[in-house]
C-alpha positions as CSV (number, residue, x, y, z in Angstrom):
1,X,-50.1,14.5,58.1
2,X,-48.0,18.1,57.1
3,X,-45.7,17.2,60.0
4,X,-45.1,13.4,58.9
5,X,-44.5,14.6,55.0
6,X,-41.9,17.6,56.2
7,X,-40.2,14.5,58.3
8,X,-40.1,12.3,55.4
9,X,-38.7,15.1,52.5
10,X,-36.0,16.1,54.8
11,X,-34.9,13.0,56.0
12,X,-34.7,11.7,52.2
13,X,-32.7,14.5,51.4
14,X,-30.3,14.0,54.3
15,X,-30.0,10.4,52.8
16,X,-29.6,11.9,49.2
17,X,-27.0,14.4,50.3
18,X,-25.2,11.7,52.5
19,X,-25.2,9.4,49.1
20,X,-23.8,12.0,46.6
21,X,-21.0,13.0,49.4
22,X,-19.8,9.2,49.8
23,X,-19.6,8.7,45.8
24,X,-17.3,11.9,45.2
25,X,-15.5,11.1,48.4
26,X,-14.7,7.7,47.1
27,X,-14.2,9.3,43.0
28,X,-11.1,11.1,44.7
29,X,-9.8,7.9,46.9
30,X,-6.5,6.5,45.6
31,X,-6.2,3.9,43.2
32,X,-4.5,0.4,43.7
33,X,-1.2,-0.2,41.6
34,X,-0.1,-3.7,41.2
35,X,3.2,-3.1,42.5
36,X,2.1,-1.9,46.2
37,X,2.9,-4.4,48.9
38,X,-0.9,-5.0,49.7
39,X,-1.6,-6.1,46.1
40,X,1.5,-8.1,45.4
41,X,0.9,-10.0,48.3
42,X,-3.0,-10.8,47.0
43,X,-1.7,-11.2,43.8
44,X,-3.4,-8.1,42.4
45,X,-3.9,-7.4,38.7
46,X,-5.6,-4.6,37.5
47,X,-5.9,-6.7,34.2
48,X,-7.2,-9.9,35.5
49,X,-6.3,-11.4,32.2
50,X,-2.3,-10.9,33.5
51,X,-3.0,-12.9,36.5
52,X,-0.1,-15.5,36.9
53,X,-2.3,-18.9,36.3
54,X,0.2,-20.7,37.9
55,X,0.9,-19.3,40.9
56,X,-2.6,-18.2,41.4
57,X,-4.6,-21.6,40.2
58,X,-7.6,-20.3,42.0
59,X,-8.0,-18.1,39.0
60,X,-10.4,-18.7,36.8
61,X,-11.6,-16.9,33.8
62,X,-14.3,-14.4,34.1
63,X,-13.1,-14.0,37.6
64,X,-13.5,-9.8,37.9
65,X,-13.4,-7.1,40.6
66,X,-16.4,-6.1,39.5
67,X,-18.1,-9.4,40.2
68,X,-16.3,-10.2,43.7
69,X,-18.3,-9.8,46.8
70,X,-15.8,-6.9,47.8
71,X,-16.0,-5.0,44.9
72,X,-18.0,-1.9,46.2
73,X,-19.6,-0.4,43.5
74,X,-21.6,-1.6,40.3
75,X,-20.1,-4.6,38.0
76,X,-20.2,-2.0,35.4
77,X,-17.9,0.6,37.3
78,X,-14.5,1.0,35.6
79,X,-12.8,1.6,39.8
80,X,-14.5,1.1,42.8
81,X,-13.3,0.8,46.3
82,X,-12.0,-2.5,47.9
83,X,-11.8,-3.5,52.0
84,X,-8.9,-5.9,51.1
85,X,-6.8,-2.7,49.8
86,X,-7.9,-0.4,52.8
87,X,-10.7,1.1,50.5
88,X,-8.3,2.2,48.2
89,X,-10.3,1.5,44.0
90,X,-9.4,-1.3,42.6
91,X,-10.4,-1.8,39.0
92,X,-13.3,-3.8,38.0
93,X,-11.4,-5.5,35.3
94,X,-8.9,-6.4,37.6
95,X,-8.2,-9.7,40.5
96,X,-6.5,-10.7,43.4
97,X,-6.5,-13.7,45.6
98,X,-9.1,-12.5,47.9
99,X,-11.8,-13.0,44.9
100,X,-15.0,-14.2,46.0
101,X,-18.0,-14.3,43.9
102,X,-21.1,-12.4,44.6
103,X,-24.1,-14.3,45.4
């Protein structure tokens, strides 16, 4: 039982440690601006409310980073890292074209 309880606490603080690493690693990761290539050509906003309606009629309101299925972090997070933008943050106010809404 002693051996099976020593596995357990340092095995859940490997995961712990492993956690806390990933979120500063990803606090330091760049931030998207809207006039990089990637996001001009997804029609990234970091201001969804800017989003050109007409080129982008996709766009809906209430359409957020921080509600997409790529958005990797909590809705609430201000910038969280994106796939589309090489996991580069991408704000969670913000939008692009690649928007897809989480389940």
């Amino acid at each position: 039982m002693r051996k099976s309880r020593r596995t357990f606490m340092i095995t859940t603080a490997g995961v712990a440690s492993s956690l806390a690493l990933t979120r500063l690693a990803f606090a330091d990761s760049p931030k998207v601006s809207d006039t990089e290539p990637t996001a001009q050509a997804l029609g990234y906003k970091s201001d969804a409310t800017r989003v050109d309606k007409a080129r982008y009629a996709k766009y809906a309101a209430g359409q957020v980073c921080g509600n997409c299925t790529f958005y990797q972090g909590k809705p609430s997070d201000a910038f969280a890292p994106c796939p589309m933008f090489g996991g580069k943050q991408v704000a969670g106010k913000g939008w692009c074209s690649a928007y897809s809404r989480k389940g």
